[in-house]
N, C-alpha and C positions, 0 to 999 in steps of 0.2 A: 643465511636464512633458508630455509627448507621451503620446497616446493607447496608441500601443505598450508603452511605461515602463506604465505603468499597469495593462493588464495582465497582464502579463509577472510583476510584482508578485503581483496575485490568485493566478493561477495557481501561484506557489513558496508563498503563505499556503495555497493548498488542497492542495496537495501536501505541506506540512508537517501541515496539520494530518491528514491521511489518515493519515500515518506514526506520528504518534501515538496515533489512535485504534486502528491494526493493534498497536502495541507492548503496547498497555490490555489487547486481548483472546487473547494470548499465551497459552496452557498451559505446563506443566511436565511433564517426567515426574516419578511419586512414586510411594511405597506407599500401604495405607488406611489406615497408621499417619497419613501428613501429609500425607491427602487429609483424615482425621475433621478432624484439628485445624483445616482455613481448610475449614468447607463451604460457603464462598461461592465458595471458587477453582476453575477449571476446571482437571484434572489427565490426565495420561495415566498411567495405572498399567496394570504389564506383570505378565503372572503365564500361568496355566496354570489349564485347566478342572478345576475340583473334580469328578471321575469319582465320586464317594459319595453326593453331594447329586443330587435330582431337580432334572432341566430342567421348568418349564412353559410350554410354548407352546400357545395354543387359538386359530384364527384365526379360527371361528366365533364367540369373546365379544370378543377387541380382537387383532388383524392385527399392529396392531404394539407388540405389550409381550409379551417373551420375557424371562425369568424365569432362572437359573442361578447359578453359585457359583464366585467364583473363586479361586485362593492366589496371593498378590501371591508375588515374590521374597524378602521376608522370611519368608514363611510365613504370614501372617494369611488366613483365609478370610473371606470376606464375601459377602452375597447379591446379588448385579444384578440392576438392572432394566434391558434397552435396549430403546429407546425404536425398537426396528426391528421385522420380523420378524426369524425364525430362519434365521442363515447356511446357505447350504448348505456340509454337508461340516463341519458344526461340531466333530463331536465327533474328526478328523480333526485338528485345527489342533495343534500343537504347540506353539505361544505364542501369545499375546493379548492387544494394547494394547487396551482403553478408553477411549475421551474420555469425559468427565464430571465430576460432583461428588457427594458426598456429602451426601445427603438422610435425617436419622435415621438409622440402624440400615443404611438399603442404597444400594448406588452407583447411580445412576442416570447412566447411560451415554448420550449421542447418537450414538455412532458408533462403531464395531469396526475393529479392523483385524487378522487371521489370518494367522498364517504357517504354510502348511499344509508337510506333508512334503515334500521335493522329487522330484522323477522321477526328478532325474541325480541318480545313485553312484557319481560319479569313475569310469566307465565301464564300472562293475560292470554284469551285468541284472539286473532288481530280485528280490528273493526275496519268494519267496511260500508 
């Protein structure tokens, strides 16, 4: 077998196995209903900021652990923790994906994602 053959080979073995390690650490989106149940899986759960429940963010005791409440799409409220500071324009945002898992009692989040209001109104100007 020829040096080339050879590999030509490695490289589809490391290429396969790349693919499967990206497939292993895959999310789903979910509620917190069937995020509690697997708290080892990593989830994306989409919902809306709980306006009731206090935000804590303090950047003088830890920068990045901001604290809030969210209600998935079923309606379940639960505590976050992300593991960031605090979004600008958070309390703006009008939905809310989540990365993370469920840790006891609160989701502990590594990454946000905001879909704040949009600027364009189908070519209304905006009211104020």
């Amino acid at each position: 077998m020829k040096k080339l053959h050879v590999i030509g080979i490695v490289i589809i073995a490391i290429a396969i196995g790349v693919i499967f390690i990206s497939l292993k650490n895959t999310s789903t989106y979910a509620d917190f209903s069937e995020a509690i149940a697997n708290p080892e899986k990593e989830y994306h759960v989409v919902g809306k900021l709980d306006k009731t429940q206090p935000q804590l963010y303090d950047p003088k005791i830890n920068a990045d652990q901001f604290m809030f409440s969210l209600i998935d799409n079923k309606g379940i409220s639960k505590q976050v923790v992300l593991h960031k500071s605090r979004p600008q324009d958070f309390e703006k945002s009008e939905q809310i994906v989540l990365i993370g898992k469920m840790e006891g009692n609160d989701f502990h989040a590594n990454d946000i994602l905001m879909k704040c209001p949009s600027k364009y109104n189908d070519g209304k100007p905006p009211m104020k």
